[in-house]
C-alpha positions as CSV (number, residue, x, y, z in Angstrom):
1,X,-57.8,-123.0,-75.4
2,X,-61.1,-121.1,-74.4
3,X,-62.4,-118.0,-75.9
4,X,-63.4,-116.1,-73.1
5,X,-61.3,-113.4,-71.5
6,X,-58.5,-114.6,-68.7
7,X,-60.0,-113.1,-65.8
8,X,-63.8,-115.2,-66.5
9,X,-61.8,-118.7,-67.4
10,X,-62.0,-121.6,-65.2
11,X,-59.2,-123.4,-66.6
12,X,-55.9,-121.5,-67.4
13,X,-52.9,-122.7,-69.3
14,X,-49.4,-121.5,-68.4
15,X,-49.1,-120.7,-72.4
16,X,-51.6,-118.3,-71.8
17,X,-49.9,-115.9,-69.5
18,X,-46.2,-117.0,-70.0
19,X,-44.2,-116.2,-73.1
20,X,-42.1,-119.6,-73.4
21,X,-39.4,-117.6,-75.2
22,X,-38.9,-115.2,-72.7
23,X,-38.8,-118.4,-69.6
24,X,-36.1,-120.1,-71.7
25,X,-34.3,-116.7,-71.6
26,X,-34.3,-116.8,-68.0
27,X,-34.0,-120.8,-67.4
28,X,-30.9,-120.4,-69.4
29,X,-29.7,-117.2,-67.1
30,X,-30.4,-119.0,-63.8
31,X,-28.8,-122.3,-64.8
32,X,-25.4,-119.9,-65.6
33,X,-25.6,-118.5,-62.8
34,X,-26.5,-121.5,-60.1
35,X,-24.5,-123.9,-62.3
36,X,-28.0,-125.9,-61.6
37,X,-30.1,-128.4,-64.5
38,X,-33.0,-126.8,-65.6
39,X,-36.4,-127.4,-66.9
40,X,-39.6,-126.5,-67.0
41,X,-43.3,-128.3,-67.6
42,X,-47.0,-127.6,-67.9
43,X,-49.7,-129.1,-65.8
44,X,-49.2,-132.3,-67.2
45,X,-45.4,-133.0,-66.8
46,X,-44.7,-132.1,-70.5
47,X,-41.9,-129.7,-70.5
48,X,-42.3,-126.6,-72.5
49,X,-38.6,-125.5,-72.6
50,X,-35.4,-127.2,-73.9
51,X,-33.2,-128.8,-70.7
52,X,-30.5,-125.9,-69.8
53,X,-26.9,-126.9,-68.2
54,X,-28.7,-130.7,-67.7
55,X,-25.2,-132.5,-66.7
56,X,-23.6,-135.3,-68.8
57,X,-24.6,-137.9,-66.5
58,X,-28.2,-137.6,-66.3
59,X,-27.8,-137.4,-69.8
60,X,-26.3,-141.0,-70.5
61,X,-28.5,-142.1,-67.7
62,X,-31.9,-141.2,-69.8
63,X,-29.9,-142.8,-72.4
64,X,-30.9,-146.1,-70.7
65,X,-35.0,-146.6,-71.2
66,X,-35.2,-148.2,-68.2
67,X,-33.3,-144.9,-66.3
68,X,-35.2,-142.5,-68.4
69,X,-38.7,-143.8,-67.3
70,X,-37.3,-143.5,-63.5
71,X,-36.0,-140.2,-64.0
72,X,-39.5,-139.2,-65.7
73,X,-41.1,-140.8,-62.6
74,X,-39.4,-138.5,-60.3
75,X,-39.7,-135.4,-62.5
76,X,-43.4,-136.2,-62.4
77,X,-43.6,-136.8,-58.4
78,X,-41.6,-133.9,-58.1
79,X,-44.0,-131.4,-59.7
80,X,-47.2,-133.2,-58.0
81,X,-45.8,-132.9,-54.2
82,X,-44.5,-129.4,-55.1
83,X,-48.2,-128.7,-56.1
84,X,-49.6,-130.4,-53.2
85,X,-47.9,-128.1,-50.5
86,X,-47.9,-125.1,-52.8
87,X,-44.3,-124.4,-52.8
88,X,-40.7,-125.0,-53.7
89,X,-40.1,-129.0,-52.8
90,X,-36.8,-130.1,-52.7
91,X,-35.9,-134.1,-52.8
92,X,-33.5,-137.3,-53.4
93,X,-34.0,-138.5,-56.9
94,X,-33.7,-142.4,-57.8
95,X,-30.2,-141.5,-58.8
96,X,-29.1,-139.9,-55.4
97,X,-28.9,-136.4,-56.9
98,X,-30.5,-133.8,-55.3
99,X,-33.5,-131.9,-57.7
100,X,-36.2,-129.5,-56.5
101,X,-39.8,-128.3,-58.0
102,X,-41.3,-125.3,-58.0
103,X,-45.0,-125.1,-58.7
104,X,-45.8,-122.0,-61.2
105,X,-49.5,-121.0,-59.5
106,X,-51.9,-118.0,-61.1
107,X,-55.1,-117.5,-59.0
108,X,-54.1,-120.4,-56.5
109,X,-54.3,-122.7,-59.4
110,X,-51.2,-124.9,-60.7
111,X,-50.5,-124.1,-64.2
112,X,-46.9,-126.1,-64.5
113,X,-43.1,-126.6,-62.6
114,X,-39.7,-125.4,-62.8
115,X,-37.9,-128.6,-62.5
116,X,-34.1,-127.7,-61.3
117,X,-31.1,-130.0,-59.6
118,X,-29.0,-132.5,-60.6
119,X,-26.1,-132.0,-58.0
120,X,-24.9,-133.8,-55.1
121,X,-24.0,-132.5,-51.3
122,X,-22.1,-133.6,-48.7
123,X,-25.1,-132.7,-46.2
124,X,-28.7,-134.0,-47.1
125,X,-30.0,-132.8,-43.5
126,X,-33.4,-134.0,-44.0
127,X,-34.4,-134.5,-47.5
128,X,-36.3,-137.5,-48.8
129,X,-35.7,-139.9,-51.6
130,X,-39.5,-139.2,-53.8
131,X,-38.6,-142.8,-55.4
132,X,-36.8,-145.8,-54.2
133,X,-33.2,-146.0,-55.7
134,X,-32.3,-147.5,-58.4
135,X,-29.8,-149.9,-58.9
136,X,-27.5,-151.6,-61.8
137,X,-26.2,-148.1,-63.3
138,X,-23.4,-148.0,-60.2
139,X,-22.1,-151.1,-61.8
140,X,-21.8,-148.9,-65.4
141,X,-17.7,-147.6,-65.3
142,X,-19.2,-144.2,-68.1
143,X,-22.2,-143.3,-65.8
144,X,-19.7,-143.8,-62.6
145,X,-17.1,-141.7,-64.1
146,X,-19.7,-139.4,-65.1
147,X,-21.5,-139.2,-61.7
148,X,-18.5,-138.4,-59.9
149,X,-18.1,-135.3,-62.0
150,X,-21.7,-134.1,-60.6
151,X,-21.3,-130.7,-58.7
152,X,-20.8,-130.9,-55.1
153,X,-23.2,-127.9,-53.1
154,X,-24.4,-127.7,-49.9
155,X,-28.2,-128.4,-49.1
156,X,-28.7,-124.9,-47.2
157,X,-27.8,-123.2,-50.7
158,X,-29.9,-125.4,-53.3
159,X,-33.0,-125.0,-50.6
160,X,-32.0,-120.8,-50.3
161,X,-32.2,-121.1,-54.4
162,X,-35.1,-122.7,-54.6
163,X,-37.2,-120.6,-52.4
164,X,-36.0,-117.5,-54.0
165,X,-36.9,-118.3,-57.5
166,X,-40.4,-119.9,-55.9
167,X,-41.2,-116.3,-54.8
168,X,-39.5,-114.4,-57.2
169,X,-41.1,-116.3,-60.1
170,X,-44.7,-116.8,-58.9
171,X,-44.2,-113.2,-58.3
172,X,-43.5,-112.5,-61.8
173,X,-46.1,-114.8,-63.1
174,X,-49.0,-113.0,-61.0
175,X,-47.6,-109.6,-62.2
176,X,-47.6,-110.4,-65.6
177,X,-51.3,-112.5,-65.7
178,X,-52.6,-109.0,-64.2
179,X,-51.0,-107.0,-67.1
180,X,-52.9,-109.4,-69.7
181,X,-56.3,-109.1,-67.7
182,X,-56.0,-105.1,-67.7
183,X,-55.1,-105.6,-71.3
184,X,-57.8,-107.2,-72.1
185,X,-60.1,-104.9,-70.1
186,X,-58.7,-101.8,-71.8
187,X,-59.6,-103.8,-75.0
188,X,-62.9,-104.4,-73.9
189,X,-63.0,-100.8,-72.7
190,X,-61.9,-99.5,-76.8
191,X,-64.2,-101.9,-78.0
192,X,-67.6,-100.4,-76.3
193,X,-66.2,-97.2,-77.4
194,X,-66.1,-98.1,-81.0
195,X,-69.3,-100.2,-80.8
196,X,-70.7,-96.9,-78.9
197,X,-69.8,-94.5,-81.7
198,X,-70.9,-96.9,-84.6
199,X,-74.0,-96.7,-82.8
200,X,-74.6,-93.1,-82.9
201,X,-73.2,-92.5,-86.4
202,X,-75.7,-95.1,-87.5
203,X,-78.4,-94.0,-85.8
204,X,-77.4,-90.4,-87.2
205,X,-77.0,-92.1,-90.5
206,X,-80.7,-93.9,-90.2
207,X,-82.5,-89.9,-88.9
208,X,-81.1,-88.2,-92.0
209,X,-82.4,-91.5,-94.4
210,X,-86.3,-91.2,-92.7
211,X,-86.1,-87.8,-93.2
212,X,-85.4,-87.9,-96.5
213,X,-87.8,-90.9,-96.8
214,X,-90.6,-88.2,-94.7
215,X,-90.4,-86.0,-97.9
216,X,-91.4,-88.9,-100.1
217,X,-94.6,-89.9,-97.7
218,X,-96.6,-86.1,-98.0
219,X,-99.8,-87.4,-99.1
220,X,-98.5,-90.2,-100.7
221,X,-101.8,-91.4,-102.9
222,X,-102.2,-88.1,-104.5
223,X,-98.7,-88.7,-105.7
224,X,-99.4,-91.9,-107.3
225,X,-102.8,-90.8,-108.5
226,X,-101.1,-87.7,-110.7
227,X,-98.2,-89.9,-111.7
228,X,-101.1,-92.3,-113.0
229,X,-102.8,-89.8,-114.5
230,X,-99.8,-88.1,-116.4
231,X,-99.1,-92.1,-117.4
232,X,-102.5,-92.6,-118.9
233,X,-102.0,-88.7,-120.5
234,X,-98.9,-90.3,-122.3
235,X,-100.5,-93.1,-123.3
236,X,-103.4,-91.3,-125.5
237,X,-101.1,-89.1,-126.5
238,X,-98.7,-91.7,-127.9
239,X,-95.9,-90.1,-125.8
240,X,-94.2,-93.7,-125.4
241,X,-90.9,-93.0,-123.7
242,X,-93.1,-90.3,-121.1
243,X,-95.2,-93.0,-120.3
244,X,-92.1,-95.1,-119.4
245,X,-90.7,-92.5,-117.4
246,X,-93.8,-91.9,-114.9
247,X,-94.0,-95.6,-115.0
248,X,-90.4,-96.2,-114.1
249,X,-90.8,-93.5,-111.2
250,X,-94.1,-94.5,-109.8
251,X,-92.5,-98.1,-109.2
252,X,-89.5,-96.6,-107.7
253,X,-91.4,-94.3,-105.3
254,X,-93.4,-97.1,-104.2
255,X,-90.6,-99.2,-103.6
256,X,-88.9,-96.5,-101.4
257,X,-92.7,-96.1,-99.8
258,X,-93.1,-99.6,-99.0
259,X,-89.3,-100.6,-97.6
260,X,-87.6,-97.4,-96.4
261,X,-88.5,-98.2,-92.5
262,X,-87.0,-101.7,-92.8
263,X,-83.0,-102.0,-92.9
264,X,-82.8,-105.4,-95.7
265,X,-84.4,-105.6,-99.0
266,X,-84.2,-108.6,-101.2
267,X,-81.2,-108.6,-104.1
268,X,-84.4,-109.0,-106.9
269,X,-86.4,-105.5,-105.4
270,X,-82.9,-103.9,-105.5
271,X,-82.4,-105.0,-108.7
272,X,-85.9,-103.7,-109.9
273,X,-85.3,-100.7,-108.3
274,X,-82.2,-100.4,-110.3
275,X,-83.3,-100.8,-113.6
276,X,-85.9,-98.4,-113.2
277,X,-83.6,-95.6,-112.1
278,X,-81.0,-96.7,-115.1
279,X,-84.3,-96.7,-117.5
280,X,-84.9,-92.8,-116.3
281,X,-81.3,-91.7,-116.7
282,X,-80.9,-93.7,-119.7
283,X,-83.8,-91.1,-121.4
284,X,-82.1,-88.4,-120.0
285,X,-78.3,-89.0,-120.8
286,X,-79.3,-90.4,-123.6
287,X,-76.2,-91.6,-126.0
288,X,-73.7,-90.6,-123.4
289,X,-74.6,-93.7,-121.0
290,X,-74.8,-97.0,-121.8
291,X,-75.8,-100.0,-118.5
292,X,-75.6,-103.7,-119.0
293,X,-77.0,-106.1,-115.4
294,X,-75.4,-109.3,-115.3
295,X,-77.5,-111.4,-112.3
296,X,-78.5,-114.5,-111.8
297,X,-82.4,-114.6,-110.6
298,X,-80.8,-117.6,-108.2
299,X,-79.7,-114.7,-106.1
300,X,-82.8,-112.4,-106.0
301,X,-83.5,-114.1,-102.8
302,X,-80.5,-112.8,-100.8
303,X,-80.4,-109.7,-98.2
304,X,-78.4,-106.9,-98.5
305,X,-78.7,-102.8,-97.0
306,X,-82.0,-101.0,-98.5
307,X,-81.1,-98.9,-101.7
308,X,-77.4,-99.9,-101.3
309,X,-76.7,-100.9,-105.1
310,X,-78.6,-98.2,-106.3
311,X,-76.7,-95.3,-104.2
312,X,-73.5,-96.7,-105.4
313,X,-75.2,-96.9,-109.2
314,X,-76.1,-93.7,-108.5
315,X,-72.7,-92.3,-107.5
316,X,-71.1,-93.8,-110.4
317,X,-73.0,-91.9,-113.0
318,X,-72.7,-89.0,-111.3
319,X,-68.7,-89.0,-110.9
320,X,-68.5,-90.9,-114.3
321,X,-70.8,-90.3,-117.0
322,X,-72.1,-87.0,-116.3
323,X,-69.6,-85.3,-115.9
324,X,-68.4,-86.9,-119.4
325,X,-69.2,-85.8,-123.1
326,X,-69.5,-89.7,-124.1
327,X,-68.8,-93.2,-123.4
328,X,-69.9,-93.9,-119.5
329,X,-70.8,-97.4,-118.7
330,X,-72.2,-98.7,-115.9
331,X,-72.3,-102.5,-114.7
332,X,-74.1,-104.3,-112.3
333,X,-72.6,-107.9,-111.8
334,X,-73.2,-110.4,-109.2
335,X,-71.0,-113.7,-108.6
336,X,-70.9,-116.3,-105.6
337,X,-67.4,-117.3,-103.9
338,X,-68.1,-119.7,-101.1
339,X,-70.8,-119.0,-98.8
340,X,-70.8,-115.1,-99.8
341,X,-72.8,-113.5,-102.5
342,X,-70.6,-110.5,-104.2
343,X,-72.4,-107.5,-106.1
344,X,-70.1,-105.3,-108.5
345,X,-71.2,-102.3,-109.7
346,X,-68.5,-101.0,-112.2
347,X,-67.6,-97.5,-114.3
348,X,-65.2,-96.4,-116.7
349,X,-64.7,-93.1,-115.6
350,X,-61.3,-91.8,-114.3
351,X,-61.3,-93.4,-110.7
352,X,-60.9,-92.5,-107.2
353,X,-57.3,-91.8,-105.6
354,X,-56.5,-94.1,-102.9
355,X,-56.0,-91.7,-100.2
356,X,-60.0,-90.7,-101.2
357,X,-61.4,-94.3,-100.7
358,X,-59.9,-94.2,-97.5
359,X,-61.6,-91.2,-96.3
360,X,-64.9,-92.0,-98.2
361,X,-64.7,-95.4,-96.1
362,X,-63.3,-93.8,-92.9
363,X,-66.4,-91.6,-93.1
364,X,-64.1,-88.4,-92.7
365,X,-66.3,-86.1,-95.5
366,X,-69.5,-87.5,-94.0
367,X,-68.4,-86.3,-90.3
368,X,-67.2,-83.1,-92.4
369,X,-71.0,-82.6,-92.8
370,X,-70.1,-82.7,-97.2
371,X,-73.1,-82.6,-99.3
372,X,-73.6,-86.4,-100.1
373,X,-70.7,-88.4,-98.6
374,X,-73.5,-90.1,-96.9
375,X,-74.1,-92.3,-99.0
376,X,-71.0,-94.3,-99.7
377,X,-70.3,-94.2,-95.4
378,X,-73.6,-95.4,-94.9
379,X,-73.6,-98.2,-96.9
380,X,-70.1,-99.4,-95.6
381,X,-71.6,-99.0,-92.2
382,X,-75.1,-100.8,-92.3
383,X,-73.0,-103.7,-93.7
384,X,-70.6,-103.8,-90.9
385,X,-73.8,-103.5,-88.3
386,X,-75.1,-106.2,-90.1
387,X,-72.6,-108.7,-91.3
388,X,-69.6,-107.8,-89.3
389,X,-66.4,-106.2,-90.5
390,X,-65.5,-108.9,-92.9
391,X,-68.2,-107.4,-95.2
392,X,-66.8,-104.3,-95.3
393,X,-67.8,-102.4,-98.4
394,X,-64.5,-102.9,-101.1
395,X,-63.6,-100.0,-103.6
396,X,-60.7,-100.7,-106.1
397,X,-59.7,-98.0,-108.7
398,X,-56.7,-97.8,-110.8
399,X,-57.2,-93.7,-110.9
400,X,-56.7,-93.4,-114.9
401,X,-58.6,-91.8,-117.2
402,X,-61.1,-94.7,-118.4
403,X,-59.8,-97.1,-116.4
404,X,-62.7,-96.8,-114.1
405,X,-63.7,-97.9,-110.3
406,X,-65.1,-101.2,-109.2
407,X,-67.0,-101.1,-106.1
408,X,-68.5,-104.2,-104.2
409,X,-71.2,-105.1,-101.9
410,X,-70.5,-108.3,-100.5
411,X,-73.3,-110.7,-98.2
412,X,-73.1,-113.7,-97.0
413,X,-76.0,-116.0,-98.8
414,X,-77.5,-117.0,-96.2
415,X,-78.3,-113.7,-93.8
416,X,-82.5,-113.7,-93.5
C-alpha cells in the first residue's frame, strides 16, 4: 500500500476505500433478496469476501479440479470484459448458467468485481457463452440432479439486477472514496493547525529564553574579568570553597554565553554544566542535598535541547530538597535501549500528582503565564520539534512522601 494520501495516489486498492466487512453485509443482503450467488474480487480476480447463497451445484462442480479451473476461467473473463466496457456484463458460463460482473470503478480506474449468477432461464435473448462449454459433467447423475435444482429467472430480470446494483454500488463506492479524501484533508487541515501553534509557542518559548540569555550578555568581559578577579582574591586569601564557587559560575556563564543561540548541545557540555550548578548548590544546601552522576563518557557525544538536564536538575531541587529540612537527593543517570540514548534525572521528594504532569506537559500553567512553568513545557517541546513526538519528555511519580519523581530526556543516538 502507498503512503501518500488517496486523492495524490496513482494506484488504488479496493481495501483502501471499501470496508470488506461492511460488502459482505450487503453481498449477503442482495443474495437473500435476489436468491442470486454472490462474490466479490479485487483487481486481480482474488475474491475478498466468502461466496453467499453459491448453489449446491456449482459447489460439487468446483469439487472437480478440472471444473473448478473452468469456472475460475470464467469468473476471471467475466471481471476483465466487465472492465473493458465499464459496466455490468452479463454472460453464459462453461456450465450453461447464467452469471454477470460488475466492475467496482473509483476515479475511472478498476479496483475489483461483484461476481453474481448461477441461475438458468428459459430466455437467453442474446447473451454469449465467455468460454466454450464444457463437457463430461452432464454424464455425472449428482451434478445432474443438482443442476436441475438451479433457479429458473428470466434474463430481463437478472440484466434489470445487474444494472441496478452497477449504479447503485459504483455510486456508493464514489461517495464513500470522497468521504475518506475530505477525511483526510480535514486531517491535513488539524495537522497545519497544530504544527502552526507548536510553531508559535516555540518561537514564544525561544523570545523569552534570548531574553533571559540578553541579561547574561551586558558587557560580558567585565563579568568574567571581576569573577576572575574575586577567584584570584580567594585564592590569596585561602578562601578555598569561594574560589570554587566563582570558578564553578564563571564556567557556567560562559557556557550559557557561548551556546544559548544554538538549539543542541553535546550530552558531555550538559553534563559539565551540571556539575557546576550541583557544586554551587551543594555549598549552599550544604548537608541537606546530596547528587551522585552516573554517565558513561561514550555518550558525551550525543545531542539533546540546550540546558535541558540542568532545568529539570534544577526543578528537582527546588520542589524536593529545598523545600526539605534533610535528605534530598538528586541523580543524574544515563542508559542506552536500542538506537535511543535515555537521561534520568531522579528525586526523593514527595512527587507530582498525575493530573499535574499532565498539565505541566500539556503546557496549560505555561499558557497561564505562571512564574516558571516554562521550563518543564519547553523542554518537552524542543524535543518534539526536534525528534518527533516519540521523544516526548516522560515524568513518572508515585506522589508519596519520599518516594520521589523520575523524569527522562530521551534522544535518539544518532541526531547530529
Amino acid at each position: 500500500m502507498e503512503d501518500r494520501s488517496l486523492a495524490d495516489r496513482n494506484n488504488i486498492y479496493i481495501e483502501d476505500v471499501i470496508d470488506v466487512k461492511e460488502l459482505q453485509n450487503l453481498q449477503d443482503n442482495w443474495a437473500k433478496a435476489t436468491n442470486l450467488a454472490f462474490v466479490s474480487v479485487d483487481c486481480n480476480g482474488t475474491p475478498i469476501t466468502e461466496y453467499s447463497n453459491f448453489t449446491p451445484f456449482c459447489e460439487k462442480l468446483r469439487e472437480i479440479d478440472e471444473f473448478r479451473e473452468r469456472c475460475h476461467y470464467c469468473d476471471a473473463c467475466g471481471g476483465r470484459k466487465a472492465k473493458r466496457i465499464g459496466k455490468a456484463y452479463a454472460y453464459i458460463c462453461h456450465a450453461g448458467l447464467i452469471d454477470f460482473a460488475i466492475p467496482i470503478m473509483i476515479k475511472g480506474q478498476y479496483v475489483g468485481a461483484i461476481l453474481a449468477g448461477q441461475v438458468t432461464s428459459t430466455d437467453f435473448q442474446d447473451l454469449k457463452p465467455i468460454t466454450p462449454a464444457s463437457k463430461g459433467w452432464q454424464e455425472n447423475e449428482e451434478l445432474m440432479k443438482l443442476y436441475k435444482q438451479v433457479a429458473v429467472m428470466p434474463t430481463e430480470k437478472i440484466l434489470a439486477v445487474a444494472q441496478i446494483l452497477c449504479d447503485s454500488y459504483n455510486y456508493s463506492v464514489e461517495k464513500q472514496y470522497a468521504n475518506k479524501v475530505d477525511a483526510e484533508l480535514r486531517e491535513k487541515d488539524l495537522k497545519l493547525i497544530k504544527e502552526e501553534k507548536l510553531r508559535i509557542e516555540m518561537e514564544k518559548a525561544l523570545r523569552e529564553i534570548e531574553l533571559k540569555a540578553l541579561h547574561y550578555q551586558i558587557n560580558p568581559h567585565f563579568l568574567f574579568n571581576v569573577l576572575n578577579t574575586i577567584g584570584r582574591l580567594a585564592f590569596f586569601e585561602n578562601a578555598k570553597m569561594t574560589e570554587d564557587v566563582v570558578y564553578a559560575f564563571s564556567d557556567m556563564m560562559r557556557y550559557i554565553l557561548r551556546k544559548s543561540s544554538q538549539p543542541l548541545s553535546s550530552l558531555g557540555d550538559e553534563i559539565g554544566y551540571v556539575v557546576n550548578y550541583l557544586k554551587i548548590q551543594k555549598i549552599r544546601l550544604g548537608s541537606r542535598m546530596q547528587y551522585s552522576i552516573d554517565v558513561p563518557e561514550e555518550y558525551y557525544t550525543v545531542k539533546l535541547p540546550f540546558l535541558s538536564v540542568t532545568t529539570i536538575v534544577e526543578n528537582s531541587i527546588k520542589h524536593a530538597v529545598e523545600n526539605r529540612a534533610s535528605g534530598g537527593m538528586i541523580q543524574v543517570k544515563a542508559h542506552r535501549e536500542d538506537k535511543d540514548l535515555y537521561v534520568d534525572i531522579i528525586d526523593d521528594g514527595d512527587g507530582i500528582a498525575p493530573e499535574k504532569i499532565t498539565s505541566i506537559l500539556r503546557g496549560d500553567a505555561y499558557k497561564n503565564e505562571k512564574e516558571g512553568a516554562v521550563g518543564i513545557y519547553n523542554i518537552n517541546s524542543r524535543l518534539i520539534n526536534h525528534f518527533g513526538h516519540e521523544y516526548a519528555l516522560m515524568i513518572e511519580s508515585e506522589n508519596k512522601p519520599s518516594m520521589g519523581t523520575k523524569v527522562t530526556i530521551k534522544v535518539p543516538l544518532k541526531n547530529q
